[in-house]
Structures are given as C-alpha cells and as structure tokens.
C-alpha positions as a Markdown table, in Angstrom:
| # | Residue | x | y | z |
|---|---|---|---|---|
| 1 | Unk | 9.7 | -51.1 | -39.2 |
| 2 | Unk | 9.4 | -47.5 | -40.0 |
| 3 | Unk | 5.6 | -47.8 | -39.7 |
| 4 | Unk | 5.9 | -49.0 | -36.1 |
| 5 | Unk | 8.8 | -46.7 | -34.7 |
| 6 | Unk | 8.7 | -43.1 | -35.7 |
| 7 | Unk | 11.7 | -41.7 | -37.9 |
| 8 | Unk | 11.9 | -38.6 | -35.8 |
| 9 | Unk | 11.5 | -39.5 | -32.1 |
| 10 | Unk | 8.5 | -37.1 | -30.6 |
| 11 | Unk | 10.5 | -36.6 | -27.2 |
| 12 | Unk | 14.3 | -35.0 | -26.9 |
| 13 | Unk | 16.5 | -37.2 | -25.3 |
| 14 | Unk | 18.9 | -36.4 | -22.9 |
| 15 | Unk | 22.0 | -37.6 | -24.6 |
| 16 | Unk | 20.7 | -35.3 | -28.0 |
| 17 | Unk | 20.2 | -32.4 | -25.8 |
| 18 | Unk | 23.8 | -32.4 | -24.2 |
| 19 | Unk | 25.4 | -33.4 | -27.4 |
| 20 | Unk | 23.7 | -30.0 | -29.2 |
| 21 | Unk | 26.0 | -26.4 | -29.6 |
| 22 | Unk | 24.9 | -24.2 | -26.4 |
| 23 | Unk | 23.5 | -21.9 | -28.5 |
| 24 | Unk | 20.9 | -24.1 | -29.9 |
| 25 | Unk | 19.6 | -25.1 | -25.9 |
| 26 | Unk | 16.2 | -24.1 | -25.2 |
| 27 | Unk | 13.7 | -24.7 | -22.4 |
| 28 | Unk | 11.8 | -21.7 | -22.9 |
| 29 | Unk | 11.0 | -19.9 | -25.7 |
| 30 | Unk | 13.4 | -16.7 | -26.2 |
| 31 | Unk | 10.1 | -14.2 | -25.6 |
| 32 | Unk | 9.5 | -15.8 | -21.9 |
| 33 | Unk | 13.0 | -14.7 | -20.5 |
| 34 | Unk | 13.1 | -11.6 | -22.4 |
| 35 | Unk | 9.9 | -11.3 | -20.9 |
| 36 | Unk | 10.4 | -11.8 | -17.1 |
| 37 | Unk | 13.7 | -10.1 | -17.5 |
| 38 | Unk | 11.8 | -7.1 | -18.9 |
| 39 | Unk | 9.0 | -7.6 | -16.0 |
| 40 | Unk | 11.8 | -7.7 | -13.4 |
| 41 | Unk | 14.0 | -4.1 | -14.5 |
| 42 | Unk | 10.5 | -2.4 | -14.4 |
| 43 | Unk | 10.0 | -3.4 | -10.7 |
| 44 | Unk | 13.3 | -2.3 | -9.9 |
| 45 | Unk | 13.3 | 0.7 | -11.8 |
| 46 | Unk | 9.7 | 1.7 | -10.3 |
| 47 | Unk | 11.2 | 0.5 | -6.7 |
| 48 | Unk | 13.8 | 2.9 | -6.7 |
| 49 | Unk | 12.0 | 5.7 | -8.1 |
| 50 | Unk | 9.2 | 5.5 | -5.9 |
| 51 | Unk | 12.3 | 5.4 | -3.0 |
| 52 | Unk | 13.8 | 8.3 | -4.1 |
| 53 | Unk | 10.1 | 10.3 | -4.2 |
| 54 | Unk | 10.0 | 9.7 | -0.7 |
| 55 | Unk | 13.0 | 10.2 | 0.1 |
| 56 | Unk | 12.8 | 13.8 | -1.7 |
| 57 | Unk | 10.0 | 15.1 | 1.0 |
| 58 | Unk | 7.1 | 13.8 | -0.6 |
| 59 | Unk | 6.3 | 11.2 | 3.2 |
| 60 | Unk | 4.9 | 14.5 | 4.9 |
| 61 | Unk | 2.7 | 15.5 | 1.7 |
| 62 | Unk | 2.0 | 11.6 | 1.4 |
| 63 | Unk | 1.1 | 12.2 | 5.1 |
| 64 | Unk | -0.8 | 15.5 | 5.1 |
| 65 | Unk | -3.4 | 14.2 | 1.8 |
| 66 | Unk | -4.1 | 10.8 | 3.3 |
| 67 | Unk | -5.0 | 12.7 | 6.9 |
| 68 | Unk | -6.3 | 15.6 | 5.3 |
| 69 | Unk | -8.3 | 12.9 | 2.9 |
| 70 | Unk | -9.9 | 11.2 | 6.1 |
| 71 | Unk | -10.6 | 14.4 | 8.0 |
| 72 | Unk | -12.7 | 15.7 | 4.7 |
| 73 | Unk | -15.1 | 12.4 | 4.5 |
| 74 | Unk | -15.4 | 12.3 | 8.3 |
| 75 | Unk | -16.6 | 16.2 | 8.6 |
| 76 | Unk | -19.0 | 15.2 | 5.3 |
| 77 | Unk | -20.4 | 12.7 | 7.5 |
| 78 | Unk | -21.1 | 14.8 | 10.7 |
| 79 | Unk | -24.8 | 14.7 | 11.5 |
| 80 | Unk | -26.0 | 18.2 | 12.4 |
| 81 | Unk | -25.8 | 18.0 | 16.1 |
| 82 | Unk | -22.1 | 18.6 | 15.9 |
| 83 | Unk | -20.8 | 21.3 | 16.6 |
| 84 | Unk | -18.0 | 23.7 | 15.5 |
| 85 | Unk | -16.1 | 23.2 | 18.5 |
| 86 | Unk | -16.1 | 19.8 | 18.5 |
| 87 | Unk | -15.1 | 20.0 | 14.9 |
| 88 | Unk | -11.9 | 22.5 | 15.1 |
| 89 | Unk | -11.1 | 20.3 | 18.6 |
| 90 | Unk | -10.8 | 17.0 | 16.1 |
| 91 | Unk | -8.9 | 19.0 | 13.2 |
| 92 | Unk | -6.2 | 20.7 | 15.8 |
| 93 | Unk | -5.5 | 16.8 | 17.2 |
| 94 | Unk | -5.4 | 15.5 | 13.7 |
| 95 | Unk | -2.6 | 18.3 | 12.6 |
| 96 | Unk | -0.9 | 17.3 | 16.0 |
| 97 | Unk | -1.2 | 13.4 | 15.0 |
| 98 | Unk | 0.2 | 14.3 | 11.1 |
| 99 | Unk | 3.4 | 16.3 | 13.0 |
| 100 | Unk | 4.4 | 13.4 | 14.8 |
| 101 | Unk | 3.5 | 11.0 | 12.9 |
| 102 | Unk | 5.9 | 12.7 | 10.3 |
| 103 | Unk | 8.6 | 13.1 | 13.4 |
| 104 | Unk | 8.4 | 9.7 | 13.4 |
| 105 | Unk | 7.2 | 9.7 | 17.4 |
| 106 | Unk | 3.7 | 8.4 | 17.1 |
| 107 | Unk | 2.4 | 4.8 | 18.8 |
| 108 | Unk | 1.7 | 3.0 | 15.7 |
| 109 | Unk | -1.0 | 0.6 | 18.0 |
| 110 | Unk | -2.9 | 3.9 | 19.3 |
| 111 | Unk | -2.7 | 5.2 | 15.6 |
| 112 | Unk | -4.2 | 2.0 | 14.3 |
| 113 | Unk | -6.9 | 1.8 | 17.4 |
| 114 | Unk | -8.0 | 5.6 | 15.8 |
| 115 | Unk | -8.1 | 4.4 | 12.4 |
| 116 | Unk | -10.2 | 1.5 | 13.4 |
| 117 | Unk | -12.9 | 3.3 | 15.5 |
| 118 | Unk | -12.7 | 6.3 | 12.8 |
| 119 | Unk | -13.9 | 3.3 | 9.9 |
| 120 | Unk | -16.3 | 1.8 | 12.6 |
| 121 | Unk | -17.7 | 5.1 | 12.9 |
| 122 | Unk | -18.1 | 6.0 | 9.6 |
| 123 | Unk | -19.4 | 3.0 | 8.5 |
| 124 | Unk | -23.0 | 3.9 | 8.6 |
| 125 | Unk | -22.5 | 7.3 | 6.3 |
| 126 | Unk | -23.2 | 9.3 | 10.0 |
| 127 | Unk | -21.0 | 10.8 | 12.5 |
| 128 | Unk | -23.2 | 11.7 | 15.6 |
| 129 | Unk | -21.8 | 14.6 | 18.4 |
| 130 | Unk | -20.7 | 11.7 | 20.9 |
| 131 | Unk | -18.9 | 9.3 | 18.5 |
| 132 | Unk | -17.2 | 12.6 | 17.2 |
| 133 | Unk | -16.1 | 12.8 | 20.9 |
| 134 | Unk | -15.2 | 9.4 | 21.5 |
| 135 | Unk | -12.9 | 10.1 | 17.6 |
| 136 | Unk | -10.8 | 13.4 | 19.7 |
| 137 | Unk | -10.1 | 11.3 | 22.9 |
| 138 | Unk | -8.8 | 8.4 | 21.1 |
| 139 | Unk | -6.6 | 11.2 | 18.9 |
| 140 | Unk | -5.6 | 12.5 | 21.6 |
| 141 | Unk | -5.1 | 9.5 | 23.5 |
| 142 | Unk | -2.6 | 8.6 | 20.3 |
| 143 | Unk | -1.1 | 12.0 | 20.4 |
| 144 | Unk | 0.1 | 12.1 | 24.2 |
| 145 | Unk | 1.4 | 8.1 | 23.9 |
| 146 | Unk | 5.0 | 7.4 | 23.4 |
C-alpha cells in the first residue's frame, strides 16, 4: 500500500493547516511581506517628503524651471525671421502666465490649449515669426481668462 499512496501527502490539507501553532502558518514566504511592507513605507515616506518640498516653496521654483525650461527650447527654435520684439512680447506673457499660475488664478483649459499649440509648433524643430504670434495671443488669451 505504501507504494500506491504516498507516506507524506504532497498537498496540505485544511484540517492539518488549522490544527498547526499560528506561528508555524504560512502562505507566503517571510521575504514577500517583509518585502511589500518594505515597498509600501518607502512610498509613504517618499509621499510625504515630496509634500512637504512643496509645501516648503519649492511649487513656484517647480513653476518657474518648467516655464523657464519651455521658453529656452522654444527661443532655440525660432527661425531667423523673428524678431526681438516678438521675442521679449512672448517672455513678458510667459512671466505673467508663471505669476498666476503660481496665484493659483490661471484657466487650466486655456493653459493646456497653449501647451498644446506650443508642442504642435515645435514639433518640426522651427518656430516661424507667425506661429510665434499665434504662441503670445493664445498666452495672452490664457493670461486675461478667469
């Protein structure tokens, strides 16, 4: 009979699981949950640092690189027909978009609409005199909505 039926049965059953000492009660191996728990306290800990970063005045630097970021590429793209004016014009609505966005009193649909025409625009590695025009009136369009 031992031949047929095994001596040690190859699947726990669940009367031998219940009838073992708690500490003995495994599903996953001890590395998985210290794991995961491990995994877990690092998001939190990174959460709440990254919260308090912001909170500490870093939003308006945050702010001021990822604008100030944008406005550097877009000028490196300008063809040579543009011209200064139309340059300073763009940068002066762009420091008026970073204030209020900062203020918290910008239209986040007119800020996305310049965002998207500024990536259409600089999708072809050129920046012509009229689509650096069309770029200021949709600023400024974002600038003066509420």
């Amino acid at each position: 009979m031992s031949e047929i039926t095994p001596e040690k049965p190859i699947h726990r059953l669940p009367a031998d699981y219940y009838s073992e000492p708690v500490s003995q009660r495994r599903i996953f191996p001890r590395w998985v949950t210290l794991g995961c728990g491990t995994v877990a306290l690092v998001i939190l800990i990174v959460l709440f640092a990254g919260g308090a970063w912001i909170n500490s005045g870093a939003a308006p630097r945050l702010v001021h690189w990822f604008f100030g970021t944008m406005q550097s590429e877009l000028f490196a793209a300008c063809d040579r027909d543009v011209r200064p004016e139309q340059k300073t014009g763009f940068a002066a609505e762009m420091s008026t978009l970073q204030e209020r966005i900062i203020a918290g009193k910008a239209n986040s649909d007119r800020v996305v609409e310049f965002l998207q025409a500024m990536r259409d625009d600089q999708a072809d590695g050129h920046v012509s005199s009229a689509e650096l025009e069309q770029l200021t009136k949709k600023l400024h369009e974002a600038n003066t909505t509420r």
